[in-house]
N, C-alpha and C positions, 0 to 999 in steps of 0.2 A: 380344249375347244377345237372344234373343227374348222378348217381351211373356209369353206363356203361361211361361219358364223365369224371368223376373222375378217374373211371381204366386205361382209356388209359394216363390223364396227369400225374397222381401220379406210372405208372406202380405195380399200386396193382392189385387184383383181387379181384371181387366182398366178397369171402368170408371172405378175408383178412380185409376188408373197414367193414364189416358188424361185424366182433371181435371184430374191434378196437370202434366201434358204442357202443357195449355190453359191453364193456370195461370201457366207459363211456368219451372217449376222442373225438367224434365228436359227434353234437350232430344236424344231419338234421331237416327242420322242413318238415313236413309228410301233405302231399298235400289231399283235399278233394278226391282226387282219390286214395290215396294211396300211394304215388309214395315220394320218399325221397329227398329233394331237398337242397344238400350241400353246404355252405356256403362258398366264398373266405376265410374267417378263417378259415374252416374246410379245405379247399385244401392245404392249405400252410401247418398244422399241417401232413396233411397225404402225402404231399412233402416229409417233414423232416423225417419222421418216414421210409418211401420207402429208404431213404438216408442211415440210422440207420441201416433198416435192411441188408441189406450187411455189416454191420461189426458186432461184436463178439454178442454171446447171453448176455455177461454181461453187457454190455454197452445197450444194448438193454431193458434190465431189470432196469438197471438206469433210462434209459430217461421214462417209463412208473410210474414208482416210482415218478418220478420228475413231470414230468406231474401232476400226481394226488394230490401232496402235494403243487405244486406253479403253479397255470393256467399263470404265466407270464414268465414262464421257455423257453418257445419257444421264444418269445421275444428278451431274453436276451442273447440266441442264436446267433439268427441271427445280434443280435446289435454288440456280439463279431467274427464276420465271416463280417463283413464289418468293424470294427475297423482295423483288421488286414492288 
């Protein structure tokens, strides 16, 4: 999936998706043309994170922490948001 069909379902924006790229939390793979091409893992991550961002910086700073220290963190997320 392309970066502009990512912004419209994760309501990010391009330079938003491209931080979090730099960041090291999605990781597209980069087409013979150029062109960056996002993975259903990578959309659901950048779902979550679009979610995040509407509440506090600190909790926001968590889940990036989290992220980088357990790639299963998201997972385990959404395994507890349907437990509930």
């Amino acid at each position: 999936m392309l970066i502009h069909e990512v912004c419209k379902k994760c309501s990010l924006t391009k330079k938003a998706i491209e931080y979090y790229e730099k960041q090291g939390l999605v990781h597209p793979e980069v087409g013979g043309n150029g062109y960056r091409n996002y993975s259903d893992k990578d959309l659901s991550l950048l779902k979550e994170i679009s979610v995040l961002r509407r509440t506090s910086r600190w909790q926001m700073n968590y889940l990036l922490r989290s992220i980088r220290k357990r790639p299963n963190f998201i997972k385990r997320i959404e395994f507890r948001r349907y437990e509930s």
